[in-house]
C-alpha positions in Angstrom: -21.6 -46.6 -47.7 -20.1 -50.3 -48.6 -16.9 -50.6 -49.7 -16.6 -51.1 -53.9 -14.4 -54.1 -54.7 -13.0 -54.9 -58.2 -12.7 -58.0 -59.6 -8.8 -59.2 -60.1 -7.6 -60.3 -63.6 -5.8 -63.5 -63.9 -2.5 -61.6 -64.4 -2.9 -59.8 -61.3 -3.6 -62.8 -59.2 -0.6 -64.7 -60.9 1.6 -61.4 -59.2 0.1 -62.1 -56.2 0.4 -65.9 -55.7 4.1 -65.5 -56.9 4.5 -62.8 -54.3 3.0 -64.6 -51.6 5.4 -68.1 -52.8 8.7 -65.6 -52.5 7.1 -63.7 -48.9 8.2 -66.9 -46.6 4.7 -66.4 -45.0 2.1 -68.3 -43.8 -1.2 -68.4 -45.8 -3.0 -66.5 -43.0 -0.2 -63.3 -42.1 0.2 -63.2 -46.1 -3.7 -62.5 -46.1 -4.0 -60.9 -43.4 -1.6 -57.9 -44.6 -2.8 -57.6 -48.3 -6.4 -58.1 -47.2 -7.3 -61.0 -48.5 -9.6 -64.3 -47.2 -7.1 -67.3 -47.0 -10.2 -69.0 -48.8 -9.6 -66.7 -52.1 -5.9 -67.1 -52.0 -6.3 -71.0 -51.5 -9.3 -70.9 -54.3 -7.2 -69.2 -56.8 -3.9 -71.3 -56.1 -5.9 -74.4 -56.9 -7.5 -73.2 -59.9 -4.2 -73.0 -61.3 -2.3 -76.0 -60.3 -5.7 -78.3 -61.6 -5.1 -76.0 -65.1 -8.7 -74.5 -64.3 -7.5 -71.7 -66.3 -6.0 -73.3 -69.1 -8.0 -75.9 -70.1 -11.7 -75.9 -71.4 -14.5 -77.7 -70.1 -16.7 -79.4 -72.7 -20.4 -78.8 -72.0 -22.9 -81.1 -73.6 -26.6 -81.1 -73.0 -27.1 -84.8 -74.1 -26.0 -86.6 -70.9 -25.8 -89.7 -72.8 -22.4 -88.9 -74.3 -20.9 -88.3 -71.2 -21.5 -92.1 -70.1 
């Protein structure tokens, strides 16, 4: 039977990039002993520092007031 995974909240991540800022490790041990992809932990640390989670994207359909 596959594995379930659950989704992690932004506060949980926040915990986790802090501890992985304070652990003195490398990207890859700090994954490889919580079990994480180096590709989430890099995807979620650049999501914050480009404010990805703090600032709202305005959608338009009318691609003429984007020009």
């Amino acid at each position: 039977m596959a594995e379930v995974t659950r989704r992690l909240s932004t506060q949980e991540w926040d915990e986790l990039i802090e501890n992985y800022h304070i652990s003195g490790l490398t990207a890859a041990q700090w994954c490889e002993s919580h079990s994480f992809k180096v590709s989430q932990l890099r995807w979620q640390m650049i999501k914050r520092f480009n404010g990805y989670l703090f600032t709202p994207i305005p959608l338009s359909l009318d691609h003429h007031r984007l020009l």
